[in-house]
PDB file of the backbone (N, CA, C, O) and the ligand in Angstrom, with CONECT records:
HET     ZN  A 101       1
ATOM      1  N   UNK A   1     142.129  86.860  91.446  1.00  0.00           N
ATOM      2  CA  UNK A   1     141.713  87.420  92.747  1.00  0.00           C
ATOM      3  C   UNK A   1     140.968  88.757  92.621  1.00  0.00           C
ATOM      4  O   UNK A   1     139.955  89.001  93.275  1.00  0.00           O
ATOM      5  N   UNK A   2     141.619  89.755  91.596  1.00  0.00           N
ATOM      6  CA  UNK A   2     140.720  90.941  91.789  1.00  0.00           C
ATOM      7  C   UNK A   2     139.651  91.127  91.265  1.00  0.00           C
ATOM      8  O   UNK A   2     139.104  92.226  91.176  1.00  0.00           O
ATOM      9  N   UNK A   3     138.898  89.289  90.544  1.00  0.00           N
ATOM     10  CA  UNK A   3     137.801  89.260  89.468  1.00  0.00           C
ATOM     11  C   UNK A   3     137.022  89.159  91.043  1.00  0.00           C
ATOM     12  O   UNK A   3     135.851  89.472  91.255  1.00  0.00           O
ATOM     13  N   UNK A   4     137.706  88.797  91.753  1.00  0.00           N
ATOM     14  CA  UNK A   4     136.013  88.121  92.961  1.00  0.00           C
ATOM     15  C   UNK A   4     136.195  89.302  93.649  1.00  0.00           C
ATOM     16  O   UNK A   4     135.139  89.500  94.250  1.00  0.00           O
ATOM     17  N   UNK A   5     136.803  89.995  93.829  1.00  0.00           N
ATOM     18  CA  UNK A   5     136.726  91.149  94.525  1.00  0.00           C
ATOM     19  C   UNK A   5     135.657  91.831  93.833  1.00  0.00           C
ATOM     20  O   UNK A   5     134.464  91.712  94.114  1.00  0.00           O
ATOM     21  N   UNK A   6     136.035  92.394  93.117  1.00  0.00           N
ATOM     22  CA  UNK A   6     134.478  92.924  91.734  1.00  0.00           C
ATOM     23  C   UNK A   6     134.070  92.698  91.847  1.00  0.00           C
ATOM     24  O   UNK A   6     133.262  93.567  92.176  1.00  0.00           O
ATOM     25  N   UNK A   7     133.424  91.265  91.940  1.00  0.00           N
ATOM     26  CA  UNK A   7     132.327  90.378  91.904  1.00  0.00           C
ATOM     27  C   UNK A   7     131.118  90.772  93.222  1.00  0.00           C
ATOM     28  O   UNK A   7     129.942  91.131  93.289  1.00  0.00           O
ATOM     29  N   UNK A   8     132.297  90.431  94.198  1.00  0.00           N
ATOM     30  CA  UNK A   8     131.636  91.027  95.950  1.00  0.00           C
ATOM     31  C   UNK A   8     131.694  92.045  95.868  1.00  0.00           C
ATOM     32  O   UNK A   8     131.240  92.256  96.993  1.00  0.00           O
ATOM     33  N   UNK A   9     131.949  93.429  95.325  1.00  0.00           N
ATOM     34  CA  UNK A   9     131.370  94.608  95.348  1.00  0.00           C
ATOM     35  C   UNK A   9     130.134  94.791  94.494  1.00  0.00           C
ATOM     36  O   UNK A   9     129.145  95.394  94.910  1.00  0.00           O
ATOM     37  N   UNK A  10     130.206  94.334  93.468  1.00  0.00           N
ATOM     38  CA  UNK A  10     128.732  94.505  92.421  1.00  0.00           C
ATOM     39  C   UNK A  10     127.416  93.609  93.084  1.00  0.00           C
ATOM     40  O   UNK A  10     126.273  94.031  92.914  1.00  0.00           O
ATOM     41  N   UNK A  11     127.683  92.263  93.899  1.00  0.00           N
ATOM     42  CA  UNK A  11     127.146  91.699  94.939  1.00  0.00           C
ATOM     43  C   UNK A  11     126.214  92.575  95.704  1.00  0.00           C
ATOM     44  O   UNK A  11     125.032  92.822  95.467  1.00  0.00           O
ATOM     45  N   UNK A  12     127.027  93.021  96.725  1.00  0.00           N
ATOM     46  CA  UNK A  12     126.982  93.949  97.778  1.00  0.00           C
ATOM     47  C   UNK A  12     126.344  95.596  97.474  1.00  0.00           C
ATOM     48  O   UNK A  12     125.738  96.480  98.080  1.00  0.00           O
ATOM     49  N   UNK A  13     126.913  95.336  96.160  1.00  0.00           N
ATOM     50  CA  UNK A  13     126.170  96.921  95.509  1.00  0.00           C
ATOM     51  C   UNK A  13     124.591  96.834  95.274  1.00  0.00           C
ATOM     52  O   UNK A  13     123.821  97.771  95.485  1.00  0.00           O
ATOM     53  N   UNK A  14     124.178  95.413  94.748  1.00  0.00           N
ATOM     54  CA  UNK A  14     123.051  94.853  94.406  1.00  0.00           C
ATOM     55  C   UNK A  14     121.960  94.816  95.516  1.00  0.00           C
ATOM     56  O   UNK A  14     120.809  95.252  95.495  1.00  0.00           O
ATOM     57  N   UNK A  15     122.789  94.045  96.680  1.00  0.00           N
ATOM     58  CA  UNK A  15     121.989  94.136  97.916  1.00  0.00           C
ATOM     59  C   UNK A  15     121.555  95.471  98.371  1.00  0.00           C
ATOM     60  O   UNK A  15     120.368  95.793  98.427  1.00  0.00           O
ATOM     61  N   UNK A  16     122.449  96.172  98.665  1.00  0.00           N
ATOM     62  CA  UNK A  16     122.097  97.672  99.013  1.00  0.00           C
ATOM     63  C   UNK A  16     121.164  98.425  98.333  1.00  0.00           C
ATOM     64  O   UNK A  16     120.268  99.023  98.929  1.00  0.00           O
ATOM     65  N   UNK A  17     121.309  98.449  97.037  1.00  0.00           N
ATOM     66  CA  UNK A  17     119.771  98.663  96.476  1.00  0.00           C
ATOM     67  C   UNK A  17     118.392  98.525  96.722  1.00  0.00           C
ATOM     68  O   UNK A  17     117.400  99.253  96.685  1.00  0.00           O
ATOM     69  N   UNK A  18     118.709  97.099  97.043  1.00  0.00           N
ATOM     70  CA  UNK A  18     117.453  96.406  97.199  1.00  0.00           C
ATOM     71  C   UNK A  18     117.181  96.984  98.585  1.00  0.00           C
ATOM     72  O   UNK A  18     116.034  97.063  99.025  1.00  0.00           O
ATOM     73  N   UNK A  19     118.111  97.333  99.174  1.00  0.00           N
ATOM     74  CA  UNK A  19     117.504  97.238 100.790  1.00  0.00           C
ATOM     75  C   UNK A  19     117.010  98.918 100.724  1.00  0.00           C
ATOM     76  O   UNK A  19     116.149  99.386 101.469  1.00  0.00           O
ATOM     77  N   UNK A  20     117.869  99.824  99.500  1.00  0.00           N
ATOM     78  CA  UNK A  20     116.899 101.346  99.610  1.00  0.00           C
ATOM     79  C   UNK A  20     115.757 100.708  98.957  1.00  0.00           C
ATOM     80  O   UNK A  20     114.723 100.481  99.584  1.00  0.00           O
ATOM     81  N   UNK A  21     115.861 100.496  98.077  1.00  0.00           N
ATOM     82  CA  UNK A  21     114.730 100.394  97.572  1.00  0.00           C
ATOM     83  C   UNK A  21     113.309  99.981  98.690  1.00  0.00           C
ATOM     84  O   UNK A  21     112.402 100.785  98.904  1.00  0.00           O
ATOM     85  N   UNK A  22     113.359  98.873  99.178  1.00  0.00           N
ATOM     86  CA  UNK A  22     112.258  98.345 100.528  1.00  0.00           C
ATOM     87  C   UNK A  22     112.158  99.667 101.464  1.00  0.00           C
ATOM     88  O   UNK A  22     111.315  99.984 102.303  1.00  0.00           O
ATOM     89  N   UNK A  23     112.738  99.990 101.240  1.00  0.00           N
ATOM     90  CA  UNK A  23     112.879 101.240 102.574  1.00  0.00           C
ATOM     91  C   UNK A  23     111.955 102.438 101.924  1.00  0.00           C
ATOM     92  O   UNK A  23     111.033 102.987 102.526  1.00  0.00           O
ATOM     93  N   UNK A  24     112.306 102.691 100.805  1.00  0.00           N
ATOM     94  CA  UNK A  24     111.672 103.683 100.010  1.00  0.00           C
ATOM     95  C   UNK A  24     110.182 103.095  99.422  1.00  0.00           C
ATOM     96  O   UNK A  24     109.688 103.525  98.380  1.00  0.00           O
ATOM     97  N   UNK A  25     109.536 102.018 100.281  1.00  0.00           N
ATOM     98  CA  UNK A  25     108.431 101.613  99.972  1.00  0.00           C
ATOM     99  C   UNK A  25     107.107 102.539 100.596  1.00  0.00           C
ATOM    100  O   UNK A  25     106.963 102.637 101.815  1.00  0.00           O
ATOM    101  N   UNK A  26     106.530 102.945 100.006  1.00  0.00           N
ATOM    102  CA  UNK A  26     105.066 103.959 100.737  1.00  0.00           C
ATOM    103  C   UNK A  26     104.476 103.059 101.629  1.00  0.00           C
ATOM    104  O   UNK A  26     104.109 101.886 101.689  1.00  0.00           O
ATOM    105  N   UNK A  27     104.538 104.179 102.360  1.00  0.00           N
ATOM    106  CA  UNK A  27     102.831 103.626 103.953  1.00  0.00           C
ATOM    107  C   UNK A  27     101.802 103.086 103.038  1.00  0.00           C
ATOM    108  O   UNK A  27     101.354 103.609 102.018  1.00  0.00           O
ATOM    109  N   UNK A  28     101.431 101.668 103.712  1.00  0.00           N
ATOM    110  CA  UNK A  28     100.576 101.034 103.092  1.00  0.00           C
ATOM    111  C   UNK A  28      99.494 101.521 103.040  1.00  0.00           C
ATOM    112  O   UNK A  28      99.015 101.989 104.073  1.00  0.00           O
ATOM    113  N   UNK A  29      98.520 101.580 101.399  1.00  0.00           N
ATOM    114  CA  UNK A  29      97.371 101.975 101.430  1.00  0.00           C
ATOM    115  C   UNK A  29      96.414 101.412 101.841  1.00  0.00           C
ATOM    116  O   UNK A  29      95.376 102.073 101.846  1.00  0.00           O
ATOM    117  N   UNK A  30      96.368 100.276 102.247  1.00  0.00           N
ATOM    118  CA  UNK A  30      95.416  99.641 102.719  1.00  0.00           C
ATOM    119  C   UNK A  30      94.166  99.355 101.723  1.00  0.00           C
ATOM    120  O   UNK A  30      93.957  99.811 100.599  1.00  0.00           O
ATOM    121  N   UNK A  31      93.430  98.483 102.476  1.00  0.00           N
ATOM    122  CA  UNK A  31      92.274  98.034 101.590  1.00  0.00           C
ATOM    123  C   UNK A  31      90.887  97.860 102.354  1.00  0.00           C
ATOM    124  O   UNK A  31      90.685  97.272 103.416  1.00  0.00           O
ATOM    125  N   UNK A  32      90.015  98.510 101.556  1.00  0.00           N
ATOM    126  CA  UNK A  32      88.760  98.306 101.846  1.00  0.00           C
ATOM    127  C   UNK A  32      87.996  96.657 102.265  1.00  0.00           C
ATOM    128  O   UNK A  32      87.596  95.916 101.367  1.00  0.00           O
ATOM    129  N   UNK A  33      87.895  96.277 103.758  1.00  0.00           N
ATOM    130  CA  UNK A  33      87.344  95.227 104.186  1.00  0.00           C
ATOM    131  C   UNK A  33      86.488  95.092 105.219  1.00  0.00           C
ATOM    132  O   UNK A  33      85.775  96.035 105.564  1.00  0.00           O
ATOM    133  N   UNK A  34      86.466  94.212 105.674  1.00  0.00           N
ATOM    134  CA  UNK A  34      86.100  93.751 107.407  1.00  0.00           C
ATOM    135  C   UNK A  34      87.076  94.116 107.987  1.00  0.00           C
ATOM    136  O   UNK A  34      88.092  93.862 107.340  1.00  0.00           O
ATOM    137  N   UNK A  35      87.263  94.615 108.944  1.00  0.00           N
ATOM    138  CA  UNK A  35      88.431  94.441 109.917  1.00  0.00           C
ATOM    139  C   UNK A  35      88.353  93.031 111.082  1.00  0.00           C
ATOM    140  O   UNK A  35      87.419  92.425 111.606  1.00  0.00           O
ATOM    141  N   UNK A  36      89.658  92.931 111.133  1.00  0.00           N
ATOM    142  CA  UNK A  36      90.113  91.681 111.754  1.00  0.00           C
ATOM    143  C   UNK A  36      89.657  91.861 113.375  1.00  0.00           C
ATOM    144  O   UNK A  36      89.310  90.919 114.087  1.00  0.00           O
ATOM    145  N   UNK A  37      89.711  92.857 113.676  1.00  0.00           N
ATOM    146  CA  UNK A  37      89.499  93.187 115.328  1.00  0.00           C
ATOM    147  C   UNK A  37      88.298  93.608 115.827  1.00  0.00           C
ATOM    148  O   UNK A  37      87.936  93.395 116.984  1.00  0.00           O
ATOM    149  N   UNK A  38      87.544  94.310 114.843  1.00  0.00           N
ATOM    150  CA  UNK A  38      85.418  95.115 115.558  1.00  0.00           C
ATOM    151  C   UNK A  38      84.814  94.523 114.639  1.00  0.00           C
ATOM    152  O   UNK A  38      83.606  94.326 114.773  1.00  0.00           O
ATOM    153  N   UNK A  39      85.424  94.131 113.587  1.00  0.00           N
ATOM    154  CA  UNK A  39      84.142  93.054 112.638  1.00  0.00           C
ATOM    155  C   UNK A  39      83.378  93.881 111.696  1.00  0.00           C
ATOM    156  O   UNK A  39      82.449  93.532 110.968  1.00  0.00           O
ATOM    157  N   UNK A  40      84.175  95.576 111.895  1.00  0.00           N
ATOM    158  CA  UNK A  40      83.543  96.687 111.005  1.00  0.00           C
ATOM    159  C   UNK A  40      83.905  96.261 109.703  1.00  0.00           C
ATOM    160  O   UNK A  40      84.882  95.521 109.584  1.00  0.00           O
ATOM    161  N   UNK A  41      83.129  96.695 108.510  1.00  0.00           N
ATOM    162  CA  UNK A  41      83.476  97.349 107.634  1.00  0.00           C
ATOM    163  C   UNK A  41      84.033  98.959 107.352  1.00  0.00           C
ATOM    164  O   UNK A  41      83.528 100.079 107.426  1.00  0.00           O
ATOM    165  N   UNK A  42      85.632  98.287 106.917  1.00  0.00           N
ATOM    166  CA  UNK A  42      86.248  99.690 106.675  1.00  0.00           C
ATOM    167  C   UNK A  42      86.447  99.808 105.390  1.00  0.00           C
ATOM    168  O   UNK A  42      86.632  98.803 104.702  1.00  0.00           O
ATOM    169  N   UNK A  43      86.438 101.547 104.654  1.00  0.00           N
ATOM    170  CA  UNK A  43      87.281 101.551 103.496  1.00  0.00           C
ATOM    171  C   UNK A  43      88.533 101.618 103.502  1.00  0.00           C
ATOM    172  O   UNK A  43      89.159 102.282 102.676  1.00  0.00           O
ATOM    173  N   UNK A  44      89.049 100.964 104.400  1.00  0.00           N
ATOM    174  CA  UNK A  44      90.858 101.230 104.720  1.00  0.00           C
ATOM    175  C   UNK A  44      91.119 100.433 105.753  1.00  0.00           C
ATOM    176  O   UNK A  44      91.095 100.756 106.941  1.00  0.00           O
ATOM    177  N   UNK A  45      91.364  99.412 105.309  1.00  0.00           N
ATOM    178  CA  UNK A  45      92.064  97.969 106.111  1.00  0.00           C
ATOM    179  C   UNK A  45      93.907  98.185 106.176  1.00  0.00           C
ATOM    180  O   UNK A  45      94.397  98.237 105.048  1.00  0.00           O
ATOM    181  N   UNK A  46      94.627  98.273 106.997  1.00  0.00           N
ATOM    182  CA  UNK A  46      95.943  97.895 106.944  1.00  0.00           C
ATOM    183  C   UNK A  46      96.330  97.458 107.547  1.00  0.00           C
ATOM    184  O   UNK A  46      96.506  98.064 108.604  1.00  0.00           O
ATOM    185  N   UNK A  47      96.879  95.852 107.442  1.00  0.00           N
ATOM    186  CA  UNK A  47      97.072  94.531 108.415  1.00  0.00           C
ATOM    187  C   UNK A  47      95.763  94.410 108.709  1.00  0.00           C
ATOM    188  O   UNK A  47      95.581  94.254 109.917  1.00  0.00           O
ATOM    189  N   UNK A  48      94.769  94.423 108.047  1.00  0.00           N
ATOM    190  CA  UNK A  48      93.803  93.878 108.737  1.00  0.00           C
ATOM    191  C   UNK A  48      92.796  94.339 109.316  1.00  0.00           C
ATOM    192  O   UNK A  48      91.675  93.833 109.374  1.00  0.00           O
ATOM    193  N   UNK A  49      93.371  95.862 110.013  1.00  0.00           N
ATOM    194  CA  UNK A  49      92.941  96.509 110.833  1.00  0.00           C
ATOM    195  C   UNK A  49      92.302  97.896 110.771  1.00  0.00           C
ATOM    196  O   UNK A  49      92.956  98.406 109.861  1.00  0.00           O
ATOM    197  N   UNK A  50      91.648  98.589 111.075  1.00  0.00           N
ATOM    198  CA  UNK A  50      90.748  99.655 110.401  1.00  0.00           C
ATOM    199  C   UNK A  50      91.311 100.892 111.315  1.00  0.00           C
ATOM    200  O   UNK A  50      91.783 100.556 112.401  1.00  0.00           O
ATOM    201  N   UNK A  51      91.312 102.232 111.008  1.00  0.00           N
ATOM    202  CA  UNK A  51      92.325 103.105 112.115  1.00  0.00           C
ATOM    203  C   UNK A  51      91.736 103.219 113.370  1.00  0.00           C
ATOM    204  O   UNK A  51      92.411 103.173 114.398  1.00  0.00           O
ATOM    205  N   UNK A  52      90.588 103.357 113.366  1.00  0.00           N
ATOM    206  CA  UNK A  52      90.348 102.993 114.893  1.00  0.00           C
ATOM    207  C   UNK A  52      91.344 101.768 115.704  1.00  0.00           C
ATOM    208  O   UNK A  52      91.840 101.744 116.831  1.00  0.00           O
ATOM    209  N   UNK A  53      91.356 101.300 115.152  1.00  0.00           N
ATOM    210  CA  UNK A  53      91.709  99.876 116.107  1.00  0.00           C
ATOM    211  C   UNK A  53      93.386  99.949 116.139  1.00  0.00           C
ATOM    212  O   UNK A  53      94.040  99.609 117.125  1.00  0.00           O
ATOM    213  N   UNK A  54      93.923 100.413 114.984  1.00  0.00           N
ATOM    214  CA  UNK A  54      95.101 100.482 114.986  1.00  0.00           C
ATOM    215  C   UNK A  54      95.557 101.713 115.609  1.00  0.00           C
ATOM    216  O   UNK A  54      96.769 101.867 115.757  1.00  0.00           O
ATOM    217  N   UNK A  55      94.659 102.700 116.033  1.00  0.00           N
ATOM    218  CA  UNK A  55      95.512 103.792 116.661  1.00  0.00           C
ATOM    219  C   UNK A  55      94.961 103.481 118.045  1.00  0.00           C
ATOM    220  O   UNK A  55      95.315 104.324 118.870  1.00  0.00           O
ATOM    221  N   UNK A  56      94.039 102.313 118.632  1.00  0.00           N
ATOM    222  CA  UNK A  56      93.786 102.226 119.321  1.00  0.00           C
ATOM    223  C   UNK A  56      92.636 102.880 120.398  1.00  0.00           C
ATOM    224  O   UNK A  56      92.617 102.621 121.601  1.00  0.00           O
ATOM    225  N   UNK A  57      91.762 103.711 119.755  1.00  0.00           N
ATOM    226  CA  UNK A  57      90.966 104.561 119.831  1.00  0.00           C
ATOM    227  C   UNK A  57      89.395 103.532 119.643  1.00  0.00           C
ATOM    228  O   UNK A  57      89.225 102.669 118.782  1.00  0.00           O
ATOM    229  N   UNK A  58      88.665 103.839 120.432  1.00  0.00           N
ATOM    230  CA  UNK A  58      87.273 103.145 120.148  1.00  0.00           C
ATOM    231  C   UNK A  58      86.436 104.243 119.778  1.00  0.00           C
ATOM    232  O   UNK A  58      86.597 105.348 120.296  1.00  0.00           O
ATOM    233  N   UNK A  59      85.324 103.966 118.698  1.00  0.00           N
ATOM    234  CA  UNK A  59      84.388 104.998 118.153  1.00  0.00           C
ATOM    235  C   UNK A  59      83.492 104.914 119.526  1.00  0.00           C
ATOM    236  O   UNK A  59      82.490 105.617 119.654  1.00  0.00           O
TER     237      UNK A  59
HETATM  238 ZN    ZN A 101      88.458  97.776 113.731  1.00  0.00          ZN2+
END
């Protein structure tokens, strides 16, 4: 019994990691494209989207 207990803490210890870890992931840098929404070319696509469009702002 106290082997699975261990077991579900080193488990659970594992998960939690993982979940700082995702968390401790950087603001996406984005990538130089088309954007999905004005059809611009941006040097900074993230989701798709170029900061105009994502902050919602029109040039
Ligand atoms: Zn755009």
């Amino acid at each position: 019994m106290p082997d699975h207990i261990d077991m579900a803490v080193e488990i659970s210890d594992l998960y939690l990691e993982r979940r700082i870890r995702a968390a401790r992931q950087p603001v996406p840098i984005g990538v130089p494209g088309e954007c999905e929404q004005c059809y611009e070319d941006s040097p900074r696509l993230v989701g798709g989207r170029c900061a105009p469009c994502r902050d919602g702002k029109r040039r």
